[in-house]
LOBAKE-470990 format. One record per residue: residue in one letter; x, y, z of N, C-alpha, C in turn. Coordinates in Angstrom, 2 decimals, m for minus. Example, Ala and Ser with C-alpha at 12.3 -4.5 7.8 and 13.67 -1.06 7.14 Angstrom:
# residues 2
@residuo A | nxx 13.19 | nyy m5.69 | nzz 7.80 | caxx 12.30 | cayy m4.50 | cazz 7.80 | cxx 13.20 | cyy m3.30 | czz 7.80
@residuo S | nxx 12.85 | nyy m2.25 | nzz 7.08 | caxx 13.67 | cayy m1.06 | cazz 7.14 | cxx 12.90 | cyy 0.03 | czz 7.87
***
This chain:
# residues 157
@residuo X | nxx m18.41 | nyy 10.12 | nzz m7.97 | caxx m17.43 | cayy 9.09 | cazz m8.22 | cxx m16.03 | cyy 9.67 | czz m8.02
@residuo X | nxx m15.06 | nyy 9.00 | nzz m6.93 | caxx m13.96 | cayy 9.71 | cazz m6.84 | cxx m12.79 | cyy 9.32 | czz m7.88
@residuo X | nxx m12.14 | nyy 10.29 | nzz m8.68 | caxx m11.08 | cayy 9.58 | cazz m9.55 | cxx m9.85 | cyy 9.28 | czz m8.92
@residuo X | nxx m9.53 | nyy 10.67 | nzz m7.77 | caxx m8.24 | cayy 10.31 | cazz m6.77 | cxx m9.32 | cyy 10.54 | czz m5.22
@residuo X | nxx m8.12 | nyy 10.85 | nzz m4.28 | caxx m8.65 | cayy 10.93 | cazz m3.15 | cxx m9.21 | cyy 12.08 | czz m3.13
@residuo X | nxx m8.47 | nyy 13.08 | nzz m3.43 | caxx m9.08 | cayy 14.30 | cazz m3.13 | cxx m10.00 | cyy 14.86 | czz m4.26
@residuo X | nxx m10.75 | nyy 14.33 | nzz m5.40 | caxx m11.22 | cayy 15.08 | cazz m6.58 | cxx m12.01 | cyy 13.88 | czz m7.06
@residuo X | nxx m12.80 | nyy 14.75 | nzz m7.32 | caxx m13.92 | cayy 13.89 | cazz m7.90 | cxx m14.92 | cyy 13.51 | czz m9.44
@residuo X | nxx m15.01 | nyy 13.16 | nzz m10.37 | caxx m15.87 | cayy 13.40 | cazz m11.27 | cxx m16.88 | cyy 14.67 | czz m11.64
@residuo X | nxx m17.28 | nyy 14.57 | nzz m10.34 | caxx m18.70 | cayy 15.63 | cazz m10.28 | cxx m18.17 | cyy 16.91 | czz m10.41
@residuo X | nxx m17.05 | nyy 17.23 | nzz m9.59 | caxx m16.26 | cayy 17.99 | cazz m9.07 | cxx m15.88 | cyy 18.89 | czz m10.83
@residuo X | nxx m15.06 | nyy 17.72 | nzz m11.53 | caxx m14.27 | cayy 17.81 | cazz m12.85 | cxx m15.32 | cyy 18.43 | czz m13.76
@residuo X | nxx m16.84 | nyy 18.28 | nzz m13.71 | caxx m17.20 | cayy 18.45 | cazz m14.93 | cxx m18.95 | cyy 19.46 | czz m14.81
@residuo X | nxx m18.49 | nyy 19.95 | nzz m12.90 | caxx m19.43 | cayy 20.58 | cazz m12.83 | cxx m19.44 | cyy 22.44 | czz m13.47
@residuo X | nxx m20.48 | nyy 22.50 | nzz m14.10 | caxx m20.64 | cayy 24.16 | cazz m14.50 | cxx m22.05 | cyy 24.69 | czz m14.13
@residuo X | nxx m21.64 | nyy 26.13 | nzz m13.97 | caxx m23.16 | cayy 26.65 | cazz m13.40 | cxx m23.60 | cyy 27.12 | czz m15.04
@residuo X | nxx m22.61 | nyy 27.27 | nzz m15.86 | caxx m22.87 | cayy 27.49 | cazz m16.95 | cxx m23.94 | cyy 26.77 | czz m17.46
@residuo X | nxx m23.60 | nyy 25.57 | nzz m17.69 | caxx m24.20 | cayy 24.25 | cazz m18.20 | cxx m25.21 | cyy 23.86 | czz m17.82
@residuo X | nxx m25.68 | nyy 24.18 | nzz m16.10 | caxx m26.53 | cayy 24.09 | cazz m15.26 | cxx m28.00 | cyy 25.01 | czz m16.04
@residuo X | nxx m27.42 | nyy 26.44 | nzz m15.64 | caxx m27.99 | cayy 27.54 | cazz m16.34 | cxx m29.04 | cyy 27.69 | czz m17.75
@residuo X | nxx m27.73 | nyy 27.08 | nzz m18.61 | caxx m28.46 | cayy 26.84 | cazz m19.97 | cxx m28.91 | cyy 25.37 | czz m20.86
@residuo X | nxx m28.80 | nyy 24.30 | nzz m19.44 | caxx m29.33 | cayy 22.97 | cazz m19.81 | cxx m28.53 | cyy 22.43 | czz m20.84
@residuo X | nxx m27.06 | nyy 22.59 | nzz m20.71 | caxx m26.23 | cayy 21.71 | cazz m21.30 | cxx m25.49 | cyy 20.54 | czz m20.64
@residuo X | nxx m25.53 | nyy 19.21 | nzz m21.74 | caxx m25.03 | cayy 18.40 | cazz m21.12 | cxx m23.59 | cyy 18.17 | czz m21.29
@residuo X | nxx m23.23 | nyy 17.43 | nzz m19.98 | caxx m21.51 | cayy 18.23 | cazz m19.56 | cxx m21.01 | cyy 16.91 | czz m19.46
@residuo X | nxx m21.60 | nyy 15.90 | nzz m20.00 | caxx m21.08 | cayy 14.53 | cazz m19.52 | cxx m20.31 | cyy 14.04 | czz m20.69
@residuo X | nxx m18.33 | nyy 13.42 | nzz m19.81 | caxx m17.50 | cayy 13.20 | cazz m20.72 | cxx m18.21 | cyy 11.72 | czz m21.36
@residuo X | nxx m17.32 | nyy 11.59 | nzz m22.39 | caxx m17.09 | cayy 10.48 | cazz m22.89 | cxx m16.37 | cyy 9.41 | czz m22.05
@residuo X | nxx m16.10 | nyy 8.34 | nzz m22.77 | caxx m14.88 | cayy 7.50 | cazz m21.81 | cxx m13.41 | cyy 7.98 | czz m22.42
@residuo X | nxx m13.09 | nyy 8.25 | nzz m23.41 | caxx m11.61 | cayy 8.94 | cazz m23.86 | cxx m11.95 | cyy 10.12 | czz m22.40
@residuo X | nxx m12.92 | nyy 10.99 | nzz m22.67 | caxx m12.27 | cayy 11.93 | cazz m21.76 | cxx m12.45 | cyy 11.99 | czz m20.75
@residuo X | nxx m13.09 | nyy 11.08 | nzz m20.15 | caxx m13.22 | cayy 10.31 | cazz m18.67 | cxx m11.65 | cyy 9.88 | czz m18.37
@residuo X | nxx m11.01 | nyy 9.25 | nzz m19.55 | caxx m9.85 | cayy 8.56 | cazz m18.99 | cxx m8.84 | cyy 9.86 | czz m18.72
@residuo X | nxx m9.03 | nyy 11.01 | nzz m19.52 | caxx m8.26 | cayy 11.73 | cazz m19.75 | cxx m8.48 | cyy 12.70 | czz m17.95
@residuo X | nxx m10.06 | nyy 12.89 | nzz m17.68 | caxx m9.86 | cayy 13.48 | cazz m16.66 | cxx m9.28 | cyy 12.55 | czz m15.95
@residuo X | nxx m9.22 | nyy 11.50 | nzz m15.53 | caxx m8.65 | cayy 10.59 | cazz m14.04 | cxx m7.37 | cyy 10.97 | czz m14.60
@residuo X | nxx m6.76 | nyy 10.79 | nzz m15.67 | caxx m5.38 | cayy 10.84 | cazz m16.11 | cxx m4.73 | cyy 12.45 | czz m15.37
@residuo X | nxx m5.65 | nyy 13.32 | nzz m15.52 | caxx m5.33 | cayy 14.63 | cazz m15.03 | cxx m5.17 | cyy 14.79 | czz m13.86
@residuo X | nxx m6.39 | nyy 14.06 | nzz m12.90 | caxx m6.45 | cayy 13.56 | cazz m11.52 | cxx m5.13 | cyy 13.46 | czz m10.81
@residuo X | nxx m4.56 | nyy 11.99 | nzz m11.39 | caxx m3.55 | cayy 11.06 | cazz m10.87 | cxx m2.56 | cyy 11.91 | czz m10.91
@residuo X | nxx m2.04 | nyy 12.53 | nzz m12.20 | caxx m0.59 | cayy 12.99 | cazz m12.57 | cxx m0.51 | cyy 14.01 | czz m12.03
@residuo X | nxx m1.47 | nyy 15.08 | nzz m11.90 | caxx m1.25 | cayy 16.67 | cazz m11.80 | cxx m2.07 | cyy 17.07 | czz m10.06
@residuo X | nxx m3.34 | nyy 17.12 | nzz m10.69 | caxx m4.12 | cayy 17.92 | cazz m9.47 | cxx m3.86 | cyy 16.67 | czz m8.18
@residuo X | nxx m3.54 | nyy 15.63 | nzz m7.67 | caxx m3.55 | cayy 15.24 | cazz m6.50 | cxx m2.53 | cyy 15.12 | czz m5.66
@residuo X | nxx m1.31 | nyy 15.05 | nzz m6.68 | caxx m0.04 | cayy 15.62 | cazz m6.06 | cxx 0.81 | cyy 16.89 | czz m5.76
@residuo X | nxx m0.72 | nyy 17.77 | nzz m6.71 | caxx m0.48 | cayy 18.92 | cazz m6.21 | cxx m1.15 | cyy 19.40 | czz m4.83
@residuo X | nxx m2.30 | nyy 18.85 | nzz m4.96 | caxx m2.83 | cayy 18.84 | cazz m3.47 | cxx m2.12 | cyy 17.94 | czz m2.12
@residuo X | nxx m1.94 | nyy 17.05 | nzz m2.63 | caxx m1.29 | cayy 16.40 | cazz m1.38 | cxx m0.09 | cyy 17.29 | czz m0.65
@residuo X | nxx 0.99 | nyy 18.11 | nzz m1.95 | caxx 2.34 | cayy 18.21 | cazz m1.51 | cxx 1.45 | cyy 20.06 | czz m1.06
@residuo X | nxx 0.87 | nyy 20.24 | nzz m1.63 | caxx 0.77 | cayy 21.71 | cazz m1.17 | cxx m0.71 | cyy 21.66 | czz 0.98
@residuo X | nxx m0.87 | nyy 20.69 | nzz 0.37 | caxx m1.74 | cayy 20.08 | cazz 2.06 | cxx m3.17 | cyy 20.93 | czz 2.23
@residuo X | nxx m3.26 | nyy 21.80 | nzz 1.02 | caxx m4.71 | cayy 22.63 | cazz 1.28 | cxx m5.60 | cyy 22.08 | czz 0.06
@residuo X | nxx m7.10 | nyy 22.42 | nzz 0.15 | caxx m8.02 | cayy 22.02 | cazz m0.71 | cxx m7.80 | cyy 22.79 | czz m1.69
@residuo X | nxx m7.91 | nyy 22.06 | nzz m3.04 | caxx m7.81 | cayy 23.02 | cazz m4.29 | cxx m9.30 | cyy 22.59 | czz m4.48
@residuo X | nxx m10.14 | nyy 24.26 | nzz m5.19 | caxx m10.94 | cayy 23.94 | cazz m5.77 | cxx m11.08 | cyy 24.11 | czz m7.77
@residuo X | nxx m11.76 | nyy 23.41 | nzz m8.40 | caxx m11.67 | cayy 23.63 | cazz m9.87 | cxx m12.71 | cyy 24.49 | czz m10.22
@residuo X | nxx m12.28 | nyy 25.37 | nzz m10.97 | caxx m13.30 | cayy 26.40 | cazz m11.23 | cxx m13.74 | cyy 26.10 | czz m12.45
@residuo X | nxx m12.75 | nyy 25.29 | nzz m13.53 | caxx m13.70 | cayy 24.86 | cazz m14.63 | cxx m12.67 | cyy 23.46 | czz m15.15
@residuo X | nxx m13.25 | nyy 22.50 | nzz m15.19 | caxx m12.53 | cayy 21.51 | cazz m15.93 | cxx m13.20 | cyy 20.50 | czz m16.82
@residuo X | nxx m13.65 | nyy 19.74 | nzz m17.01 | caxx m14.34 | cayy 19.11 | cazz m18.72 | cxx m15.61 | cyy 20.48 | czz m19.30
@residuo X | nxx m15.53 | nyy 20.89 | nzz m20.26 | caxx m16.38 | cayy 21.37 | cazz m20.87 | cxx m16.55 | cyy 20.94 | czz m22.33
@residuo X | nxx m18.02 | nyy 20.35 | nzz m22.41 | caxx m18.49 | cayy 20.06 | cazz m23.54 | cxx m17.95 | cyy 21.09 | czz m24.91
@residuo X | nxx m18.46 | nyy 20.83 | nzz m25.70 | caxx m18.00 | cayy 21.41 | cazz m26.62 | cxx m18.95 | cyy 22.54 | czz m26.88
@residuo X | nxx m20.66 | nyy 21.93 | nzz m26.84 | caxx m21.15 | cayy 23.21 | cazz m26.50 | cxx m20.83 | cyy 24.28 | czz m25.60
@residuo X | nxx m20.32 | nyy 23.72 | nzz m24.42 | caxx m20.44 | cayy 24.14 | cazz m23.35 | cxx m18.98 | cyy 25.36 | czz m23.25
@residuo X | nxx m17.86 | nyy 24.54 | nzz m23.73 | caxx m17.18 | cayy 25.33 | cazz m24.11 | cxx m17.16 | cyy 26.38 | czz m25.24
@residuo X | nxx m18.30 | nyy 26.34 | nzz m26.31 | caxx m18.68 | cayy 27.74 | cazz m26.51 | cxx m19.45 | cyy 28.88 | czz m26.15
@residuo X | nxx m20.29 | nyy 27.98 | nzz m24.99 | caxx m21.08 | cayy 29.14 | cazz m24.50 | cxx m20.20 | cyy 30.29 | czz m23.65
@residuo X | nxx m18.94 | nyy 29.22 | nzz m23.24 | caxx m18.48 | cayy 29.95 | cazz m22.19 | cxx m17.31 | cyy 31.13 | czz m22.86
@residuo X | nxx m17.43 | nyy 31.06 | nzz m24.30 | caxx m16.10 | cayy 31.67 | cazz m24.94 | cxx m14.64 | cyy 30.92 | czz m24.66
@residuo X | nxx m14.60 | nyy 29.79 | nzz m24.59 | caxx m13.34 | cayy 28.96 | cazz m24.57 | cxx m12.73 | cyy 28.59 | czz m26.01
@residuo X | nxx m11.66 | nyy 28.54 | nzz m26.27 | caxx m10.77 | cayy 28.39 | cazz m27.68 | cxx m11.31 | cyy 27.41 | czz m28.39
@residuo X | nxx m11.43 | nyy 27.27 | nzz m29.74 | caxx m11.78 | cayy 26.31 | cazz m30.53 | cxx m10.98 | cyy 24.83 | czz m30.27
@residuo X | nxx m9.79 | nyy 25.39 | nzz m29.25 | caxx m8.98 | cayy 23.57 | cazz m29.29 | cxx m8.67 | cyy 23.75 | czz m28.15
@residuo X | nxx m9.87 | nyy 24.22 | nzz m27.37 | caxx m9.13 | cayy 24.07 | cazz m25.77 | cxx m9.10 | cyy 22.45 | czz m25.05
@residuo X | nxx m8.22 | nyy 22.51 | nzz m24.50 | caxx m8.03 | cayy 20.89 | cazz m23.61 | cxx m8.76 | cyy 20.86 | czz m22.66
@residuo X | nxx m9.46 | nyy 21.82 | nzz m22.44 | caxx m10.71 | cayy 21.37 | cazz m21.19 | cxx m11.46 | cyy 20.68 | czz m21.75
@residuo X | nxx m11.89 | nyy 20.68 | nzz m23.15 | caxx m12.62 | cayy 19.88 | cazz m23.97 | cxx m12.65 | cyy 18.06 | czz m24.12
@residuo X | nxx m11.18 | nyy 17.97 | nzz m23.69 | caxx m10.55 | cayy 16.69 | cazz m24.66 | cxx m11.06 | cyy 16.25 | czz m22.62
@residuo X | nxx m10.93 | nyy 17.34 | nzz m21.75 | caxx m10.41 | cayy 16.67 | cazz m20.46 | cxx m9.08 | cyy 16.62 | czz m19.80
@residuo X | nxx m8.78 | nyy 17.47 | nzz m20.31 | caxx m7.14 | cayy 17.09 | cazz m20.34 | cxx m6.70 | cyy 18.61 | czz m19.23
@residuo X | nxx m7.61 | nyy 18.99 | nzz m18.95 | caxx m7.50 | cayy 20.96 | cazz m18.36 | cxx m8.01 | cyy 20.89 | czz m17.31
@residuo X | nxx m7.54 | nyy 21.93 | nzz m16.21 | caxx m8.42 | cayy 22.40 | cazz m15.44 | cxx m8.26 | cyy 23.62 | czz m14.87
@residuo X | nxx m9.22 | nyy 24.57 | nzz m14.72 | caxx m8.71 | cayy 25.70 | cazz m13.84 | cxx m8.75 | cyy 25.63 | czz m12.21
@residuo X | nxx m7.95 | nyy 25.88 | nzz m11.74 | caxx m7.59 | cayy 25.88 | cazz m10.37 | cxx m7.80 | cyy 27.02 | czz m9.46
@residuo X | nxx m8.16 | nyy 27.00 | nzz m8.29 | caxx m6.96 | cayy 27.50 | cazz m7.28 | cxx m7.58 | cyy 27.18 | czz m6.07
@residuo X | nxx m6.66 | nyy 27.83 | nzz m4.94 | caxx m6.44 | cayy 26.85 | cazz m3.71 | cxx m6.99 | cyy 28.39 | czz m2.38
@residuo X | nxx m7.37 | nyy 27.53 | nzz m1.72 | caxx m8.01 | cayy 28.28 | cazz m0.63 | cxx m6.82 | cyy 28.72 | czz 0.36
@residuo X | nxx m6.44 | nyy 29.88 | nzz 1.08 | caxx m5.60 | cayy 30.23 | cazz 1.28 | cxx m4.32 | cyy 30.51 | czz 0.99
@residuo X | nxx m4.53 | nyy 30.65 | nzz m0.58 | caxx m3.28 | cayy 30.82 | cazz m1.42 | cxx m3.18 | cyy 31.58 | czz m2.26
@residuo X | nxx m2.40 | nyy 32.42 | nzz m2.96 | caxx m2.76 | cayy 33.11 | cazz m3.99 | cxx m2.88 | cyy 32.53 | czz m5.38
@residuo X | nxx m3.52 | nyy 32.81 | nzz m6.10 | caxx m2.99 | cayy 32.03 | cazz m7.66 | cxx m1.65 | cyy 32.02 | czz m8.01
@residuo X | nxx m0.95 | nyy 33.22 | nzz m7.66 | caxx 0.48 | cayy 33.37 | cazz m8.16 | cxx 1.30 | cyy 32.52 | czz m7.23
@residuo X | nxx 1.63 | nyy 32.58 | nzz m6.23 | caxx 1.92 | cayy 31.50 | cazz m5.56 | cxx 1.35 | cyy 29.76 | czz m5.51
@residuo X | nxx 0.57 | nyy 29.65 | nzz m5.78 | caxx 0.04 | cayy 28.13 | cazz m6.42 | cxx 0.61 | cyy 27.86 | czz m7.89
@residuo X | nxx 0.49 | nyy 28.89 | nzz m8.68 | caxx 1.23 | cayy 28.77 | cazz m9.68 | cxx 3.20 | cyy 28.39 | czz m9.59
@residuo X | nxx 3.76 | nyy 29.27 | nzz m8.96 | caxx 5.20 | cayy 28.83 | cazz m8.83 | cxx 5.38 | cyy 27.61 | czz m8.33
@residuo X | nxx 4.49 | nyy 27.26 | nzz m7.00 | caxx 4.03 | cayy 25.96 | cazz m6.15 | cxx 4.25 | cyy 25.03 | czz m7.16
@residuo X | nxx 3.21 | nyy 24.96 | nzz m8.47 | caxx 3.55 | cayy 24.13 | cazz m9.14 | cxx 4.88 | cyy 23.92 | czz m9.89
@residuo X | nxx 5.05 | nyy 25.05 | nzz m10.19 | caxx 6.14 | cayy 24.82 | cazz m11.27 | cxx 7.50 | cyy 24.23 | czz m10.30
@residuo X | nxx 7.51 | nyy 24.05 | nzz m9.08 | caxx 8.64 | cayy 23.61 | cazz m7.93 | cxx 8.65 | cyy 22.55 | czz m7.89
@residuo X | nxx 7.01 | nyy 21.80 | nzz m8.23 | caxx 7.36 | cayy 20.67 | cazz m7.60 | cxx 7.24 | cyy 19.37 | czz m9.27
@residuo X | nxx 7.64 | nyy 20.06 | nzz m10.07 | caxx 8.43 | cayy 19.46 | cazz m11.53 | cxx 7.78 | cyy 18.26 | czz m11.72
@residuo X | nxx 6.41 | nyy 18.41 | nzz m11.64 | caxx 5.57 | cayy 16.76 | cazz m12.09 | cxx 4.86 | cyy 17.70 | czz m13.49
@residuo X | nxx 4.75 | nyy 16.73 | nzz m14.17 | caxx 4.38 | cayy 16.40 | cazz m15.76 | cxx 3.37 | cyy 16.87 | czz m16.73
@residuo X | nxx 3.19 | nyy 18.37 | nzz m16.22 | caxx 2.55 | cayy 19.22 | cazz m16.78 | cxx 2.63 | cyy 19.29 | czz m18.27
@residuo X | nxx 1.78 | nyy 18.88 | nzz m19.07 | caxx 1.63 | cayy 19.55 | cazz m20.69 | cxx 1.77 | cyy 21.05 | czz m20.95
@residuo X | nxx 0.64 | nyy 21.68 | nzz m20.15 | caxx 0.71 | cayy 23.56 | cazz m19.95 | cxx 0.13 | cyy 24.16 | czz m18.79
@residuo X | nxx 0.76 | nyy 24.86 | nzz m18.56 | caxx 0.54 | cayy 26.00 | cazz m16.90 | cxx 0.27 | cyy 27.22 | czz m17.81
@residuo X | nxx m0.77 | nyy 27.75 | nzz m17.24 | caxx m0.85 | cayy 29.30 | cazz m17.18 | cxx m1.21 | cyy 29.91 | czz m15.87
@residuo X | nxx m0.57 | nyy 31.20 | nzz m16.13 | caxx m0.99 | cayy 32.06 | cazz m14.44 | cxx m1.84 | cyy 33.26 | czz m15.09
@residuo X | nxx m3.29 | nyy 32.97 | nzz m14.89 | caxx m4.49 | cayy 33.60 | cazz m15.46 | cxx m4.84 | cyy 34.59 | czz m14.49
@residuo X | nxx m3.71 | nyy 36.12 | nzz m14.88 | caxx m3.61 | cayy 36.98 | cazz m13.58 | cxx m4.07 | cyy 38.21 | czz m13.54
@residuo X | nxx m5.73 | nyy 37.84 | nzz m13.68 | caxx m6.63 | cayy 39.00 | cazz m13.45 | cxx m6.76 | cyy 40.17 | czz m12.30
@residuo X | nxx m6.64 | nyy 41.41 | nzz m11.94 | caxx m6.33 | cayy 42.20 | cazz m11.11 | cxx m7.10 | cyy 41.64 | czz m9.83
@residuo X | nxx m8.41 | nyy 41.21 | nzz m9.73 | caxx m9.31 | cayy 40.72 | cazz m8.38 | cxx m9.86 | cyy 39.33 | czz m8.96
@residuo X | nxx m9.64 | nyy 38.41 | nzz m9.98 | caxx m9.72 | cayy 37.12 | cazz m10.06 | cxx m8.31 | cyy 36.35 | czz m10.62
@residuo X | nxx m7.76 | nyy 35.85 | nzz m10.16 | caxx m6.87 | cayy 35.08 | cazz m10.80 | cxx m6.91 | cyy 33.41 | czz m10.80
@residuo X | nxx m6.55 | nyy 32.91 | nzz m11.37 | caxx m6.67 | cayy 31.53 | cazz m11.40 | cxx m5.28 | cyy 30.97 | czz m11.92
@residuo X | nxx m5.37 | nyy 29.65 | nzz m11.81 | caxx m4.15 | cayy 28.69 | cazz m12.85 | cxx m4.95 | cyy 27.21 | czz m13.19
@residuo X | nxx m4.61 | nyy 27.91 | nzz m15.25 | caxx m4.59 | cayy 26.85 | cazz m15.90 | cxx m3.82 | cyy 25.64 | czz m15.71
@residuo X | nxx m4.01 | nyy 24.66 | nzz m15.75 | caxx m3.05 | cayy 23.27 | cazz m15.72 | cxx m3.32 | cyy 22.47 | czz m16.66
@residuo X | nxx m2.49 | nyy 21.54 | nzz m17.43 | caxx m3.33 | cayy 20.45 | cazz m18.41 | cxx m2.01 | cyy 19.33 | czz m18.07
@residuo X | nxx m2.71 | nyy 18.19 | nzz m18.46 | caxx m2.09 | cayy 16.86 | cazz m18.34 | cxx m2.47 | cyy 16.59 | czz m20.16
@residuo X | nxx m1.26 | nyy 15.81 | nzz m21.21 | caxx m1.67 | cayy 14.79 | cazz m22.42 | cxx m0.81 | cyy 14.03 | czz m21.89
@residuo X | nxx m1.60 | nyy 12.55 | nzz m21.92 | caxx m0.57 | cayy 11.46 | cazz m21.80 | cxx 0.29 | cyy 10.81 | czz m22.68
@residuo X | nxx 0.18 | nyy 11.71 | nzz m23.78 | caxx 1.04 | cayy 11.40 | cazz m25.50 | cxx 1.87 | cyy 12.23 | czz m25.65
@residuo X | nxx 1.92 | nyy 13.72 | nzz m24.93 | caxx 2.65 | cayy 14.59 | cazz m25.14 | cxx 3.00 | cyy 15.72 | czz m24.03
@residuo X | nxx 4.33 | nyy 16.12 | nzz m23.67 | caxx 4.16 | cayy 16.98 | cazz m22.62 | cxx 5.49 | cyy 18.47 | czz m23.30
@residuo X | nxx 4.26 | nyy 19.24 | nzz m23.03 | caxx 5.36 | cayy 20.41 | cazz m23.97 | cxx 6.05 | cyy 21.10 | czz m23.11
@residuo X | nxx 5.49 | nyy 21.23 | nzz m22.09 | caxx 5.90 | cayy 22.21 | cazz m20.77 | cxx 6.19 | cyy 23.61 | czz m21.05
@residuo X | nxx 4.62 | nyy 23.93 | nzz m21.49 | caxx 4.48 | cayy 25.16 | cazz m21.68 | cxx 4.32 | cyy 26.05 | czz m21.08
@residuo X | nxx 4.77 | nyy 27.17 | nzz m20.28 | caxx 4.65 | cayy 27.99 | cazz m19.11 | cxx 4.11 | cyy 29.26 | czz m20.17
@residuo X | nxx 3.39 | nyy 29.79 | nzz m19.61 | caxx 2.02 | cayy 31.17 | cazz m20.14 | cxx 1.93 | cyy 31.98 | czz m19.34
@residuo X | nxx 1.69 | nyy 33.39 | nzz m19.72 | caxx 1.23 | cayy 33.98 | cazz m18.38 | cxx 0.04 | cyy 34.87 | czz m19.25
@residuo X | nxx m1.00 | nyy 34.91 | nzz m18.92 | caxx m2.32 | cayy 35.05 | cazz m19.78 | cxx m2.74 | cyy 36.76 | czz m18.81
@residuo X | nxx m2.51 | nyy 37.61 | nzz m19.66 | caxx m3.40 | cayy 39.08 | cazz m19.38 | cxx m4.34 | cyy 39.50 | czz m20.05
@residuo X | nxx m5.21 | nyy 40.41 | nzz m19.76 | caxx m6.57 | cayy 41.04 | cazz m20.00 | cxx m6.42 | cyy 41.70 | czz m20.31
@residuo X | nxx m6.38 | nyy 42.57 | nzz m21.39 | caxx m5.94 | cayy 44.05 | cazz m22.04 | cxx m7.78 | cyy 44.65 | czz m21.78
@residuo X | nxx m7.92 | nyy 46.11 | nzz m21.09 | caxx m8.80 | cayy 46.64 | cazz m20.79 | cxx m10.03 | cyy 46.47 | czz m22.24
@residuo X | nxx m9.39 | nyy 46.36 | nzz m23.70 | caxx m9.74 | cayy 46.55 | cazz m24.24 | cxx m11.13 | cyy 45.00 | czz m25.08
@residuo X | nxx m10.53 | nyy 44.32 | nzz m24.00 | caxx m11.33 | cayy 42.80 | cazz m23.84 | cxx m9.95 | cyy 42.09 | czz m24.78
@residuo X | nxx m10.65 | nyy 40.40 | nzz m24.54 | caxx m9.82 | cayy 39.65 | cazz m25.11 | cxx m8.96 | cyy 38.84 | czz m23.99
@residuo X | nxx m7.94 | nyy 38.05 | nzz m24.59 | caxx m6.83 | cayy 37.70 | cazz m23.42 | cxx m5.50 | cyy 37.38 | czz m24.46
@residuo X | nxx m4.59 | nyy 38.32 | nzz m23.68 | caxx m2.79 | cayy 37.84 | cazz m24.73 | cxx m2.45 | cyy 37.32 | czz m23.65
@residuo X | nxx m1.53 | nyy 35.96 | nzz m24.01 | caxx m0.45 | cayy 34.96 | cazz m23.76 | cxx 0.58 | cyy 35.44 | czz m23.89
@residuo X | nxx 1.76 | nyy 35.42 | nzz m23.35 | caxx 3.26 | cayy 35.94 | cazz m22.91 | cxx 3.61 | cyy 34.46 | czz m22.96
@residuo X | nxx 4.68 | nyy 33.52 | nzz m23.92 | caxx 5.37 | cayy 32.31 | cazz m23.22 | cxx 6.83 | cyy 33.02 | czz m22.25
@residuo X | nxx 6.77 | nyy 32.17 | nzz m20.74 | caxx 8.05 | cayy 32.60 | cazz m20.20 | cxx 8.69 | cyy 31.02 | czz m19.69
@residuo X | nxx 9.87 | nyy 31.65 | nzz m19.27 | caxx 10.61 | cayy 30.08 | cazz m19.32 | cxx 10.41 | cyy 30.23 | czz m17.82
@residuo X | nxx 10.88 | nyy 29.11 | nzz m16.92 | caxx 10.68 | cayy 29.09 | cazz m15.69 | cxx 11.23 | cyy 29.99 | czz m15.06
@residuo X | nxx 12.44 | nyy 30.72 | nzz m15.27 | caxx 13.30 | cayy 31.43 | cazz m14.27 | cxx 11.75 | cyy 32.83 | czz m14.47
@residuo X | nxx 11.35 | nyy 33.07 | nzz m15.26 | caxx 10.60 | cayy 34.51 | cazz m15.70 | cxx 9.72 | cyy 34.28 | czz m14.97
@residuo X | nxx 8.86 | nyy 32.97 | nzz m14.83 | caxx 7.54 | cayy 32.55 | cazz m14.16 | cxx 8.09 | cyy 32.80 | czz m12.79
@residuo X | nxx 8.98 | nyy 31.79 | nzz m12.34 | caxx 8.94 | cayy 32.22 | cazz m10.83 | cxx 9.44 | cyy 33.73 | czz m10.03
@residuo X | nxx 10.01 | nyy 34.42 | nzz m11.15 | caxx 10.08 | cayy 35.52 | cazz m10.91 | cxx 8.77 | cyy 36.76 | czz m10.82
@residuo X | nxx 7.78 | nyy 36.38 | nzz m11.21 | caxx 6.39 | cayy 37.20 | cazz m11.40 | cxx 6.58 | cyy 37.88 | czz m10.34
***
């Protein structure tokens, strides 16, 4: 079922996780509305203006599902409201500034900037937009610390 042109339902709420351990990954209608809501506002005008395929590496996760995977007790991938990103011929860090340029209505960005995986968090609330910029590291020692930076710091990475 497509929510925009370029992204799809299946797309939003597929996990190999979930697959794996026979969890079911299917939103509600709140967070059905919440993924199309994410769709419309964030991921399709980011794809359109950036012109390459983004793929989602994780976006609705059940609540089981988001504990199997070690996700936060109040993560917004939950509600639907999240997704992790990134884009084929691009770097994460550069998709990340990408976004932050083109000033549409992000709740929270993170640049999830693992030495050989990186990704970017994105979230859409349609009640609230904090415009939270993050930059999320891996301390060898496990775990993940959050840095908040303001935009001039982000696009400076």
């Amino acid at each position: 079922m497509n929510l925009t042109d370029h992204f799809t339902l299946e797309e939003l709420v597929f996990s190999q996780t979930a697959v794996r351990d026979n969890i079911d990954n299917k939103p509600n209608n709140g967070q059905f509305q919440n993924l199309k809501n994410l769709c419309v506002n964030i991921l399709e005008p980011v794809r359109v203006s950036i012109n390459r395929p983004i793929a989602v590496t994780s976006g609705f996760r059940s609540e089981r599902l988001n504990k199997a995977v070690g996700g936060s007790p109040d993560s917004q991938h939950m509600k639907g409201q999240a997704a992790d990103i990134v884009c084929f011929g691009m770097s994460a860090k550069s998709l990340f500034k990408r976004i932050l340029e083109l000033g549409i209505p992000y709740d929270q960005i993170i640049y999830e900037g693992a030495q050989t995986n990186a990704w970017v968090h994105i979230s859409f609330d349609a009640v609230q937009s904090r415009r939270s910029i993050l930059l999320a590291t891996f301390p060898p020692a496990g775990g993940v610390q959050y840095a908040k930076l303001t935009k001039t710091e982000a696009m400076n990475l």
